[in-house]
mmCIF file of the N, C-alpha and C atoms, coordinates in Angstrom:
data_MODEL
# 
_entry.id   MODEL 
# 
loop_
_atom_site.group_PDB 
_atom_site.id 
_atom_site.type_symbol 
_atom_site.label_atom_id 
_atom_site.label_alt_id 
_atom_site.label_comp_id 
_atom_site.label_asym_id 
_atom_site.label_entity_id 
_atom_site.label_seq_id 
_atom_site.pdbx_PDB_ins_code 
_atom_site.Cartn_x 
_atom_site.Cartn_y 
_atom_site.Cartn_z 
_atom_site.occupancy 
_atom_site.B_iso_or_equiv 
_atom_site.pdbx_formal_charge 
_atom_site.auth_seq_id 
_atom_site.auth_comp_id 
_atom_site.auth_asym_id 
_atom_site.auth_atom_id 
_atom_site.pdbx_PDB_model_num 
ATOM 1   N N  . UNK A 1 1  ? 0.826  -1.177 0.000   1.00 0.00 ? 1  UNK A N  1 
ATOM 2   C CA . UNK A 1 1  ? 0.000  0.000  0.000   1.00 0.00 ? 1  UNK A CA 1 
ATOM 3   C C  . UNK A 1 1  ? 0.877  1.249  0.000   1.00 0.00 ? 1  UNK A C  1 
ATOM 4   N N  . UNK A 1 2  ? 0.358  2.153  -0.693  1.00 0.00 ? 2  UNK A N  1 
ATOM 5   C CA . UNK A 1 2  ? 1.098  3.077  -0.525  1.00 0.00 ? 2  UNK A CA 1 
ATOM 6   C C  . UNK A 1 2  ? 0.786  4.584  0.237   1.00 0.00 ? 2  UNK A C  1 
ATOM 7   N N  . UNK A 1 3  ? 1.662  5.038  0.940   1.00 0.00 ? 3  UNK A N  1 
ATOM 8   C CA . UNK A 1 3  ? 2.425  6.052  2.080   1.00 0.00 ? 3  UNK A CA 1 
ATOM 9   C C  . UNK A 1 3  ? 2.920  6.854  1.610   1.00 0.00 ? 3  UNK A C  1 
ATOM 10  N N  . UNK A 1 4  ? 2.567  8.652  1.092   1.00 0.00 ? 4  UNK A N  1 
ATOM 11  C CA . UNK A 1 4  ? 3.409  9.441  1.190   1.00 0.00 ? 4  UNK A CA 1 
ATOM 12  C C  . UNK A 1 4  ? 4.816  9.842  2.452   1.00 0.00 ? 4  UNK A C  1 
ATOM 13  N N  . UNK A 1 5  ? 5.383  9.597  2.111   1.00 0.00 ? 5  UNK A N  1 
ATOM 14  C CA . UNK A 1 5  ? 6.672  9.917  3.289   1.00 0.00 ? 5  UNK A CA 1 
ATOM 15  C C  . UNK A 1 5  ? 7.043  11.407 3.524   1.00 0.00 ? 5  UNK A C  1 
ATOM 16  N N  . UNK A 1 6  ? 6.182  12.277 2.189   1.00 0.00 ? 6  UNK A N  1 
ATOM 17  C CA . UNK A 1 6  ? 6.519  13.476 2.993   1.00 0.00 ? 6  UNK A CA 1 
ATOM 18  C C  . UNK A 1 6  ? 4.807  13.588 3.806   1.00 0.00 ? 6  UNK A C  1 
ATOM 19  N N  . UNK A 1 7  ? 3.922  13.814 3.359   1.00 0.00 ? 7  UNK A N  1 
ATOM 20  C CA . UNK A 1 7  ? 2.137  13.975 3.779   1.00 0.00 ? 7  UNK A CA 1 
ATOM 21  C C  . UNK A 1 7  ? 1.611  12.959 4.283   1.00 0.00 ? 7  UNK A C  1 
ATOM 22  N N  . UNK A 1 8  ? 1.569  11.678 4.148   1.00 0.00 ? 8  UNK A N  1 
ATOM 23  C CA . UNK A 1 8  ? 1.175  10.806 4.523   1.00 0.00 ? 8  UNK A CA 1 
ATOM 24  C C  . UNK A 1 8  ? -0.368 10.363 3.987   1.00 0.00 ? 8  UNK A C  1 
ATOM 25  N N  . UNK A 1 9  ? -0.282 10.930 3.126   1.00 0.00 ? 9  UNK A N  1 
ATOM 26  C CA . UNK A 1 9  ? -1.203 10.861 1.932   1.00 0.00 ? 9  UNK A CA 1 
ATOM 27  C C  . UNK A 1 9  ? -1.169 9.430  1.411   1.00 0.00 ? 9  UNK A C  1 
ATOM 28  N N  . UNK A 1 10 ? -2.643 8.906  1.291   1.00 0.00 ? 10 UNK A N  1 
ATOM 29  C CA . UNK A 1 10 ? -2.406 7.265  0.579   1.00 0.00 ? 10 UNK A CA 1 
ATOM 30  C C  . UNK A 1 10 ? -3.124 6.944  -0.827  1.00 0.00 ? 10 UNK A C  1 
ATOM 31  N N  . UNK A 1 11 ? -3.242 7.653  -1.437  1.00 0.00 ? 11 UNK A N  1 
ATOM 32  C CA . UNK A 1 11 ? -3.226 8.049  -2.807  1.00 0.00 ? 11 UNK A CA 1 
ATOM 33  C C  . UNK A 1 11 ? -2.369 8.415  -4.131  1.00 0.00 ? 11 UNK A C  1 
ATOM 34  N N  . UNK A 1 12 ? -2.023 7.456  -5.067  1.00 0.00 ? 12 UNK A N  1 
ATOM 35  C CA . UNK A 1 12 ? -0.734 8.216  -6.349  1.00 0.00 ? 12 UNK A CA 1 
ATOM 36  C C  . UNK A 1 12 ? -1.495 7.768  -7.209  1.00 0.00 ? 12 UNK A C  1 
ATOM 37  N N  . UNK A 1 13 ? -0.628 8.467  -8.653  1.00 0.00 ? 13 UNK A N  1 
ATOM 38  C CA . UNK A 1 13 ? -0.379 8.108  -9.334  1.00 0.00 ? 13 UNK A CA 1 
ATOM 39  C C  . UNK A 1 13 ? 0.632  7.745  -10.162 1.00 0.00 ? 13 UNK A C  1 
ATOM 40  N N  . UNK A 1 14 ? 1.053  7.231  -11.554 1.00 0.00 ? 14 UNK A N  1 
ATOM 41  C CA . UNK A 1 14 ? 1.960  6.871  -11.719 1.00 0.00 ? 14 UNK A CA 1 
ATOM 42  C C  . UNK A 1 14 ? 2.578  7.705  -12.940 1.00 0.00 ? 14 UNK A C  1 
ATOM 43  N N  . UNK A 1 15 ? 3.467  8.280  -13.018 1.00 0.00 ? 15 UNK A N  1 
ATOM 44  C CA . UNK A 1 15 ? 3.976  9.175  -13.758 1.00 0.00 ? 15 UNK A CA 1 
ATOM 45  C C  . UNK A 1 15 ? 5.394  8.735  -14.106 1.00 0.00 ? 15 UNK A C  1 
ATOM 46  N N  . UNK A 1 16 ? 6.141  9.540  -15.340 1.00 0.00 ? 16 UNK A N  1 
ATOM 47  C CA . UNK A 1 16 ? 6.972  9.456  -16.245 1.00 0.00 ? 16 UNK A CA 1 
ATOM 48  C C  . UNK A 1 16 ? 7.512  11.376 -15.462 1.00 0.00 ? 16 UNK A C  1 
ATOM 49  N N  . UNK A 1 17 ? 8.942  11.017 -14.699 1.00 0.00 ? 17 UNK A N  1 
ATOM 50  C CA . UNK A 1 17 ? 9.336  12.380 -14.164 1.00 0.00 ? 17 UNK A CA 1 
ATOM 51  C C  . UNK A 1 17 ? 10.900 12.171 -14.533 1.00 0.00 ? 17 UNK A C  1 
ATOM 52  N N  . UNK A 1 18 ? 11.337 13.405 -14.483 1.00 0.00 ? 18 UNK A N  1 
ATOM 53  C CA . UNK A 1 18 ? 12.683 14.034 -14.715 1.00 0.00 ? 18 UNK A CA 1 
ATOM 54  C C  . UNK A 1 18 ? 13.238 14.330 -13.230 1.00 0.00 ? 18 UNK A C  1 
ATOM 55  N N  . UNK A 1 19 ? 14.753 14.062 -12.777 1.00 0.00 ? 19 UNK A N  1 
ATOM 56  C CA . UNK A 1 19 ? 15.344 14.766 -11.519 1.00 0.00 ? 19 UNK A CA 1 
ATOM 57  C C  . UNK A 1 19 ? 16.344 14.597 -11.891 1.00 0.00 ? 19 UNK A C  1 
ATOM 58  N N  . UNK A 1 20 ? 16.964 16.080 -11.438 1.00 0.00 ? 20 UNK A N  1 
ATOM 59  C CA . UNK A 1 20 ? 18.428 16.645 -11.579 1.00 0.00 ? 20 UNK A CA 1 
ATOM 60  C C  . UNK A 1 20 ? 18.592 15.564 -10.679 1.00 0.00 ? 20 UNK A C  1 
ATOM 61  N N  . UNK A 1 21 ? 20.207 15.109 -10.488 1.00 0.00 ? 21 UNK A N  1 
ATOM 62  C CA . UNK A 1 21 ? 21.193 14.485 -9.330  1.00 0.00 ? 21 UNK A CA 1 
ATOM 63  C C  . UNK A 1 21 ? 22.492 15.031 -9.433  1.00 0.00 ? 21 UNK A C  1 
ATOM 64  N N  . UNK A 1 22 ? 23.004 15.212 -7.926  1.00 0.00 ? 22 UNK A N  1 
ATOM 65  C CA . UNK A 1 22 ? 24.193 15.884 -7.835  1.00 0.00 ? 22 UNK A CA 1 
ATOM 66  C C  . UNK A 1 22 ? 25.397 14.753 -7.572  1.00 0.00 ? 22 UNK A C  1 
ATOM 67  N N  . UNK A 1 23 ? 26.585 14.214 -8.722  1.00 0.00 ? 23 UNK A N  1 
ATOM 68  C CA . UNK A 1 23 ? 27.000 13.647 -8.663  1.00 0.00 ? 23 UNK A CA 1 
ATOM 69  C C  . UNK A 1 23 ? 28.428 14.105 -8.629  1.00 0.00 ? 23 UNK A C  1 
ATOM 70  N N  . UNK A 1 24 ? 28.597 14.140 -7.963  1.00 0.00 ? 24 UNK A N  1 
ATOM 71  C CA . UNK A 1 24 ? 30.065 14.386 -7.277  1.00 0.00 ? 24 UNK A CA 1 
ATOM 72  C C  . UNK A 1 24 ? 30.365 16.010 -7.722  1.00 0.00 ? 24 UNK A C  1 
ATOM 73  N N  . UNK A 1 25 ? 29.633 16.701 -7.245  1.00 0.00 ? 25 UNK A N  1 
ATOM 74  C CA . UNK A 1 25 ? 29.601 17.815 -7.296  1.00 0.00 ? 25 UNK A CA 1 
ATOM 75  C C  . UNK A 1 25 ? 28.644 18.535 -9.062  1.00 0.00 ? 25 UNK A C  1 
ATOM 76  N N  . UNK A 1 26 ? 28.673 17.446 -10.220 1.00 0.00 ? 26 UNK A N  1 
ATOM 77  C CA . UNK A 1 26 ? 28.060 17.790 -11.132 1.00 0.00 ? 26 UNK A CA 1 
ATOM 78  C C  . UNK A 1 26 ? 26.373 18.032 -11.316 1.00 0.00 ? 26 UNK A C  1 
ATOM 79  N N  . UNK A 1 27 ? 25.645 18.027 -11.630 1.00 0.00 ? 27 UNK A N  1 
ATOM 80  C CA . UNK A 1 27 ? 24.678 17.849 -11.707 1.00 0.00 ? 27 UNK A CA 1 
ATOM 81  C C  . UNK A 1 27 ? 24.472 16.838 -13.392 1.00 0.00 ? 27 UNK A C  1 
ATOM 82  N N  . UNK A 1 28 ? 23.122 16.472 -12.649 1.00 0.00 ? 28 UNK A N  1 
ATOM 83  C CA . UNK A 1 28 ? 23.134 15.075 -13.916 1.00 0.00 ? 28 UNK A CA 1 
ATOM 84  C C  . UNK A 1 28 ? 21.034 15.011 -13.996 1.00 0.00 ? 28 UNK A C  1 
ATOM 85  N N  . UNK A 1 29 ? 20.755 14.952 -15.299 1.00 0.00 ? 29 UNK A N  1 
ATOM 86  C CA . UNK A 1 29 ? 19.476 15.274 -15.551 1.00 0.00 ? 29 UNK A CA 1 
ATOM 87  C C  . UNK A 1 29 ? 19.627 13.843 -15.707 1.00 0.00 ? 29 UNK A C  1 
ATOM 88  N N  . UNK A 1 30 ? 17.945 12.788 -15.478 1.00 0.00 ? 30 UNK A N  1 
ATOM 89  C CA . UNK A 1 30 ? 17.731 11.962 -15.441 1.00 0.00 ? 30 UNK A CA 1 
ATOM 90  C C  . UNK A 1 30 ? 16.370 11.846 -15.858 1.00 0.00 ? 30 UNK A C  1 
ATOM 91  N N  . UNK A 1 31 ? 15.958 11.620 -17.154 1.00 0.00 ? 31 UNK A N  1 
ATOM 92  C CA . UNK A 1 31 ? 14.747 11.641 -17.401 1.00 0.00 ? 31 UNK A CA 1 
ATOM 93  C C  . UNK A 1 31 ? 14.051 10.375 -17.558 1.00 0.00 ? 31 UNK A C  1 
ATOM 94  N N  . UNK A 1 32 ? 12.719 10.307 -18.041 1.00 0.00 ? 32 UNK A N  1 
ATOM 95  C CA . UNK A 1 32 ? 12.124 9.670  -17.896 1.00 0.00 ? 32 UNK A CA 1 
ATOM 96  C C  . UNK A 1 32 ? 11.972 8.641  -16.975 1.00 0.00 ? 32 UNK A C  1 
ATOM 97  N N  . UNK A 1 33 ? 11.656 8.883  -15.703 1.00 0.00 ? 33 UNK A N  1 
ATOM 98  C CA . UNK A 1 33 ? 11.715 7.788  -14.675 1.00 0.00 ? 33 UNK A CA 1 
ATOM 99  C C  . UNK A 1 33 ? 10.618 7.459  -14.002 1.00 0.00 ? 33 UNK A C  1 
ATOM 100 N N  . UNK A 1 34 ? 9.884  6.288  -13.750 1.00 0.00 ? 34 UNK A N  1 
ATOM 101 C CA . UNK A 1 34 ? 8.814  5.985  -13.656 1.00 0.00 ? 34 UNK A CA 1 
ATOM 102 C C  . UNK A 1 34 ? 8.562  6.396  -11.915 1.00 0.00 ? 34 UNK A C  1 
ATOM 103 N N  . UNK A 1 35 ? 7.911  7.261  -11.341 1.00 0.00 ? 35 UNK A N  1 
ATOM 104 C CA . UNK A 1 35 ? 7.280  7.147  -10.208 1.00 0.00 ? 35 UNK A CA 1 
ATOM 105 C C  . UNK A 1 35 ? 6.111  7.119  -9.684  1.00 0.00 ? 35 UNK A C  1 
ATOM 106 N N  . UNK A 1 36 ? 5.552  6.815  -8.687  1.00 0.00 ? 36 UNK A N  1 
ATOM 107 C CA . UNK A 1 36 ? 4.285  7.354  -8.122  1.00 0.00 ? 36 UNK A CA 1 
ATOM 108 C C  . UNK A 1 36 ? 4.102  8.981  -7.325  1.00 0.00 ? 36 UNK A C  1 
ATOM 109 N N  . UNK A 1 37 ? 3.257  9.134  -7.726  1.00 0.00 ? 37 UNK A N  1 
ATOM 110 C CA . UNK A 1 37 ? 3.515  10.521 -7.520  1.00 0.00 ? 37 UNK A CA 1 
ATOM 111 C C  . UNK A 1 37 ? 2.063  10.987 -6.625  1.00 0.00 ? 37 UNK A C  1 
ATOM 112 N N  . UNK A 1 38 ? 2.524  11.438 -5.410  1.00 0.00 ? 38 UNK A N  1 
ATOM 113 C CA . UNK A 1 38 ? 1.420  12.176 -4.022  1.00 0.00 ? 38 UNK A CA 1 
ATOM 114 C C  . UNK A 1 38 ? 0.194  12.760 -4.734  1.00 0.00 ? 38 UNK A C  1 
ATOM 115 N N  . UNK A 1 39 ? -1.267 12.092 -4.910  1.00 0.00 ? 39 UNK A N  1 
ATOM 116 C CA . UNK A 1 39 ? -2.314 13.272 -4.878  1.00 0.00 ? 39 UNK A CA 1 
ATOM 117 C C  . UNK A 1 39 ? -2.568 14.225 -4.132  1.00 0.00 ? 39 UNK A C  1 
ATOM 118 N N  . UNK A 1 40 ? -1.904 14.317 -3.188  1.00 0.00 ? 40 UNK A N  1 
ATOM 119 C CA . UNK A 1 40 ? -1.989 15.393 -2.367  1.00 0.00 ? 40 UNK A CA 1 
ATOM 120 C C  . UNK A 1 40 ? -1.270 16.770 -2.799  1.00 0.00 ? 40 UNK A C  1 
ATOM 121 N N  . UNK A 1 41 ? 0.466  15.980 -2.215  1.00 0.00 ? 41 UNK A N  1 
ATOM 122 C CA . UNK A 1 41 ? 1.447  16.996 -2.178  1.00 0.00 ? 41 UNK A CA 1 
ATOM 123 C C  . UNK A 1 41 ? 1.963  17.506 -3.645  1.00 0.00 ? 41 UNK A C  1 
ATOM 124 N N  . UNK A 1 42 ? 2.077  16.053 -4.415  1.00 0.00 ? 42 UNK A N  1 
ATOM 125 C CA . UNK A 1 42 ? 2.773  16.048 -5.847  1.00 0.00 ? 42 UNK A CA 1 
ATOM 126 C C  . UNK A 1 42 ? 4.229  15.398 -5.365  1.00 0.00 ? 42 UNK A C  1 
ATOM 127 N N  . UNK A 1 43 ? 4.582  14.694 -4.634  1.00 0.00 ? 43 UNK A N  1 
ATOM 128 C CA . UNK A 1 43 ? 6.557  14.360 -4.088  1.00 0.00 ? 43 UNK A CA 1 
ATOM 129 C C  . UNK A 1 43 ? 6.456  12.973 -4.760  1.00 0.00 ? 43 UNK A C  1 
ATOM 130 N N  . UNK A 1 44 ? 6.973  12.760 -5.708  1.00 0.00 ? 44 UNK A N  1 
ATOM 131 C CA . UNK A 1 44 ? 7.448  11.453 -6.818  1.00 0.00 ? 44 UNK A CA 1 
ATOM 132 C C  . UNK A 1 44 ? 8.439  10.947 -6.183  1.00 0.00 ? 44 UNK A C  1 
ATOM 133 N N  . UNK A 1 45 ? 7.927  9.604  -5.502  1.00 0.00 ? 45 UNK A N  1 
ATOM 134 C CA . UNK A 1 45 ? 8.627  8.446  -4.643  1.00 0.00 ? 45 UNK A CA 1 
ATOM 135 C C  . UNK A 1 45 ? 8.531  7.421  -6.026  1.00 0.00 ? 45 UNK A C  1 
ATOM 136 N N  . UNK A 1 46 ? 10.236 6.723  -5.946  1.00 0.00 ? 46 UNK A N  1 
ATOM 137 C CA . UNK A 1 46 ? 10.816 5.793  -6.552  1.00 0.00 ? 46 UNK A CA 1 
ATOM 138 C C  . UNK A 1 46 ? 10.723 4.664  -6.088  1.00 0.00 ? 46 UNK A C  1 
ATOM 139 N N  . UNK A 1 47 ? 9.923  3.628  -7.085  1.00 0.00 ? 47 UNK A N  1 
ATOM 140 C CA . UNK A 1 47 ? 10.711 1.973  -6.148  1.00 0.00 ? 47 UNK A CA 1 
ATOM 141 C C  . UNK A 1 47 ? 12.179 1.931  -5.558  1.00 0.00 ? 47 UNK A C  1 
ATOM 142 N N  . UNK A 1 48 ? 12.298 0.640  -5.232  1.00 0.00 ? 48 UNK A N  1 
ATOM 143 C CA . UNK A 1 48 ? 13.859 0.406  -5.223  1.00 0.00 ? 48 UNK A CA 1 
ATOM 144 C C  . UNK A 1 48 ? 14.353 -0.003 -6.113  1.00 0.00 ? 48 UNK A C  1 
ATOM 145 N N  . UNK A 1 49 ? 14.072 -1.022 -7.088  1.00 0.00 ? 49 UNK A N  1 
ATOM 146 C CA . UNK A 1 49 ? 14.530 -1.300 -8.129  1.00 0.00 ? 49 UNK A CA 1 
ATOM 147 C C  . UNK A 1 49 ? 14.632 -0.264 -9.040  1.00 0.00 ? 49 UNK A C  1 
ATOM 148 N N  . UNK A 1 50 ? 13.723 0.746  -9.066  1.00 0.00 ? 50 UNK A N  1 
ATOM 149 C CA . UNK A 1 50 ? 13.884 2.160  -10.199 1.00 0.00 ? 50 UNK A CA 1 
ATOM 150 C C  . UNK A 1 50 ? 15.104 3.033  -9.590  1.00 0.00 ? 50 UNK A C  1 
ATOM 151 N N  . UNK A 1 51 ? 15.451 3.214  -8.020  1.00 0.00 ? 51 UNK A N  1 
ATOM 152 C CA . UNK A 1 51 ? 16.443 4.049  -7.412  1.00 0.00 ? 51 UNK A CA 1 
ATOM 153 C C  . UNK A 1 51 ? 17.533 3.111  -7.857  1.00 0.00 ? 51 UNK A C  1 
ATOM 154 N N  . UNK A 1 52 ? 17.919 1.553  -7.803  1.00 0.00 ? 52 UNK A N  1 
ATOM 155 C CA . UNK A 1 52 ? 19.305 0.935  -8.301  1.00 0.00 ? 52 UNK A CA 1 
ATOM 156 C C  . UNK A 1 52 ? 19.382 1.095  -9.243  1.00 0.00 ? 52 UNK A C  1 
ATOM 157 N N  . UNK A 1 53 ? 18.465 0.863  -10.178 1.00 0.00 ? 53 UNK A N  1 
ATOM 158 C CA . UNK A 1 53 ? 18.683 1.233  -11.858 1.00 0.00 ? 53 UNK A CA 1 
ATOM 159 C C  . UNK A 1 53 ? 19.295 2.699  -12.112 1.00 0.00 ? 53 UNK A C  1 
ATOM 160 N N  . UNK A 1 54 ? 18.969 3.692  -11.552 1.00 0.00 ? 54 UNK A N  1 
ATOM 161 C CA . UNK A 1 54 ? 19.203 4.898  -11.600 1.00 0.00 ? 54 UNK A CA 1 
ATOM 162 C C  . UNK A 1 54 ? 20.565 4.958  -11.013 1.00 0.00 ? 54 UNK A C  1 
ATOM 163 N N  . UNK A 1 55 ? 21.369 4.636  -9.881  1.00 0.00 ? 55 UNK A N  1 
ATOM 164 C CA . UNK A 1 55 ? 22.072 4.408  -9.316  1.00 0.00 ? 55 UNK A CA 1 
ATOM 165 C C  . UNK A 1 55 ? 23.573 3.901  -10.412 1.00 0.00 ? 55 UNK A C  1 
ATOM 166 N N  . UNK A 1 56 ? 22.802 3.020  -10.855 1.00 0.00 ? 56 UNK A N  1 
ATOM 167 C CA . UNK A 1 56 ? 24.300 2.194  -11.862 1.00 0.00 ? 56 UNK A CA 1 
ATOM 168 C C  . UNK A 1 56 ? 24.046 2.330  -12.975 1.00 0.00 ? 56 UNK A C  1 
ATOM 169 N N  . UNK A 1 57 ? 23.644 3.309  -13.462 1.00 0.00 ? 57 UNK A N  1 
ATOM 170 C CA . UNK A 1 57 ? 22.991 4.187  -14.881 1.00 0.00 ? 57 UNK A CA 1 
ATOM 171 C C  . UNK A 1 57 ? 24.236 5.732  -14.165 1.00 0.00 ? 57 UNK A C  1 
ATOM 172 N N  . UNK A 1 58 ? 24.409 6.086  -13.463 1.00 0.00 ? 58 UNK A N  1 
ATOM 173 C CA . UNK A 1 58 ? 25.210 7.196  -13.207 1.00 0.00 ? 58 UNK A CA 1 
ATOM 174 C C  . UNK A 1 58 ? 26.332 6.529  -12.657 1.00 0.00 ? 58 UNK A C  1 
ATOM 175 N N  . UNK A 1 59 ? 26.678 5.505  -12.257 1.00 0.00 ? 59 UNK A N  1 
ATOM 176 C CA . UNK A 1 59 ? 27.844 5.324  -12.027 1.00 0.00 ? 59 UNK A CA 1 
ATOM 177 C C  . UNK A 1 59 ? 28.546 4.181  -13.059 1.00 0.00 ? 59 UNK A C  1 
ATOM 178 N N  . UNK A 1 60 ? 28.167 4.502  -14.064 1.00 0.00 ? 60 UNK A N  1 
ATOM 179 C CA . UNK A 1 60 ? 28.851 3.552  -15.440 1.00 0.00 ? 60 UNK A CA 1 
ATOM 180 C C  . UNK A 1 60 ? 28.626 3.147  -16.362 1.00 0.00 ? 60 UNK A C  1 
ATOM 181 N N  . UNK A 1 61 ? 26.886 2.647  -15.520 1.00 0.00 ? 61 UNK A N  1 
ATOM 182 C CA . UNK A 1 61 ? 26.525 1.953  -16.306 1.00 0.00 ? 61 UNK A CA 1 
ATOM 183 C C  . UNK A 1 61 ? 25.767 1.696  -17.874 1.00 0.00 ? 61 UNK A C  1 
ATOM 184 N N  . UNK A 1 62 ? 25.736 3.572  -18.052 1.00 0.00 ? 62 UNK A N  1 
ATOM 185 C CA . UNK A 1 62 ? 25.268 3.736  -19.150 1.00 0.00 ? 62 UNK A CA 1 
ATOM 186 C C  . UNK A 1 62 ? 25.727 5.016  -19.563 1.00 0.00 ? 62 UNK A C  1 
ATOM 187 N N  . UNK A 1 63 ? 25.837 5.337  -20.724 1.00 0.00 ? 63 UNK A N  1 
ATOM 188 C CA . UNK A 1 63 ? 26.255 6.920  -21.501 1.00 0.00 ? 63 UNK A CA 1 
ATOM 189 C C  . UNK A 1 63 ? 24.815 7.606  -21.418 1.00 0.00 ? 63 UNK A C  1 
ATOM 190 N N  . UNK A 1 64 ? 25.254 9.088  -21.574 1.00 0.00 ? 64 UNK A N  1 
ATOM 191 C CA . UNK A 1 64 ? 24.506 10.017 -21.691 1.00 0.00 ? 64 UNK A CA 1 
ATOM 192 C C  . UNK A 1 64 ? 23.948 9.962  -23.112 1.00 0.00 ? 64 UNK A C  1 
ATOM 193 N N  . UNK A 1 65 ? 22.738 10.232 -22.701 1.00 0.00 ? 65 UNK A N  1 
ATOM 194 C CA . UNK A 1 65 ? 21.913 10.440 -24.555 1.00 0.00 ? 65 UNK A CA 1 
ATOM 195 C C  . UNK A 1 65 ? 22.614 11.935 -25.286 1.00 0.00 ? 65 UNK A C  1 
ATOM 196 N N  . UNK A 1 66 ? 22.337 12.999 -24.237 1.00 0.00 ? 66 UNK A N  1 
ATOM 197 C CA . UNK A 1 66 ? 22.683 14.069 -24.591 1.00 0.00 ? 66 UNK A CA 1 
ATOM 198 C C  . UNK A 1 66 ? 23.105 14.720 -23.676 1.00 0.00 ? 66 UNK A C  1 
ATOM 199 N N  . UNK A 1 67 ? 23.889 16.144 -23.968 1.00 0.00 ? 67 UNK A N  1 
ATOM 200 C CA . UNK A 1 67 ? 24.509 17.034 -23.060 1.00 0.00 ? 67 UNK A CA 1 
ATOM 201 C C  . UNK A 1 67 ? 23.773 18.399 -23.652 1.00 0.00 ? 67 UNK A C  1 
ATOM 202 N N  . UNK A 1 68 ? 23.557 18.599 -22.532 1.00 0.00 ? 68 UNK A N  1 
ATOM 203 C CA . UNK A 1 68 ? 22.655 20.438 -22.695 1.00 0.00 ? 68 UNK A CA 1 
ATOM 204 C C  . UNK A 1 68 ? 23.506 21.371 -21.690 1.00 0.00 ? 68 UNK A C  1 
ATOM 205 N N  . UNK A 1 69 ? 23.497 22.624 -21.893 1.00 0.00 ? 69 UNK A N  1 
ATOM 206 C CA . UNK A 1 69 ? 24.152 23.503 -21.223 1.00 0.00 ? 69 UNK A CA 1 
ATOM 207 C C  . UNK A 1 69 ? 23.092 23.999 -20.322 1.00 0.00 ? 69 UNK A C  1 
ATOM 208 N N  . UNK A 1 70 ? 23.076 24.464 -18.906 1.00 0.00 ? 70 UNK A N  1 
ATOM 209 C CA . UNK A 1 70 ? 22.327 24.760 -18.034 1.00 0.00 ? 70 UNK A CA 1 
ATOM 210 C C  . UNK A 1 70 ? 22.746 26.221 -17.556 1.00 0.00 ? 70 UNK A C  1 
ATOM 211 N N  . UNK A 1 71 ? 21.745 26.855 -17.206 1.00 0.00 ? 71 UNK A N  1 
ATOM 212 C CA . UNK A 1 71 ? 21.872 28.591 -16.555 1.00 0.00 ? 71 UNK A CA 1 
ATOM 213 C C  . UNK A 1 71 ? 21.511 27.936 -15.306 1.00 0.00 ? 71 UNK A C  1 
ATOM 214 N N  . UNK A 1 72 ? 22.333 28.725 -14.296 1.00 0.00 ? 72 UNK A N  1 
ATOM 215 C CA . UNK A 1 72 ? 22.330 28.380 -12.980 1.00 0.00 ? 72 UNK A CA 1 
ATOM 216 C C  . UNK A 1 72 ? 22.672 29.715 -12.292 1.00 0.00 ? 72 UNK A C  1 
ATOM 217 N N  . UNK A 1 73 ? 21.507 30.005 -11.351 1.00 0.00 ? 73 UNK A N  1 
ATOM 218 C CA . UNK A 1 73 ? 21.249 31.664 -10.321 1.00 0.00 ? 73 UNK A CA 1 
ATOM 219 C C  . UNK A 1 73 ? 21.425 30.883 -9.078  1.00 0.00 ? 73 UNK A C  1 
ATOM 220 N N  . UNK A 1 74 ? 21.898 31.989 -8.631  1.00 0.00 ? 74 UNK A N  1 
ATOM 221 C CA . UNK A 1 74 ? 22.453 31.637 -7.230  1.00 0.00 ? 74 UNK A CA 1 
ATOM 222 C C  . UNK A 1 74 ? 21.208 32.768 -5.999  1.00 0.00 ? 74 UNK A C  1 
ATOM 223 N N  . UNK A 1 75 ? 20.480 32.380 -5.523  1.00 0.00 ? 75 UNK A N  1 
ATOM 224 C CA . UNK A 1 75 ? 19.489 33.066 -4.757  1.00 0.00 ? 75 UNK A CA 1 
ATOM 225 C C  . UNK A 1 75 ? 20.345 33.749 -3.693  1.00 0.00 ? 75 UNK A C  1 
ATOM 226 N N  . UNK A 1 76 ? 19.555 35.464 -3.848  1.00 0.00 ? 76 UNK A N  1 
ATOM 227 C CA . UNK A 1 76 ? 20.470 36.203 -2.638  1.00 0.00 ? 76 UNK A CA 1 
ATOM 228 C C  . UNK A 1 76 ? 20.770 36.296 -1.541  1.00 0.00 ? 76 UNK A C  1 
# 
């Protein structure tokens, strides 16, 4: 059953989401990744098997499709 861990909301759905990851100081876009996602809040919780896949997809296990240049603000 499922548990929001931030709301505690017991309601998702299942969505196709994007998250930056900060990998050793880089940042790394990661798209298309299957989560359930809070009717409440909106906070897209990963299986575990989708977080290892993701995991050894940035540490080797796969090349980048593409490289994009990013604008990055620094809040005052």
């Amino acid at each position: 059953m499922y548990r929001c861990h931030v709301c505690g909301f017991s309601e998702a759905h299942q969505e196709l989401v994007s998250e930056i990851f900060d990998l050793d100081g880089k940042p790394v876009l990661v798209e298309n990744i299957p989560a359930q996602i809070c009717d409440r809040c909106g906070e897209p919780t990963f299986s575990r098997q989708t977080t290892e896949n993701i995991r050894l997809m940035l540490h080797g296990g796969a090349s980048p499709v593409r490289t994009v240049r990013m604008d990055v603000f620094a809040y005052p």
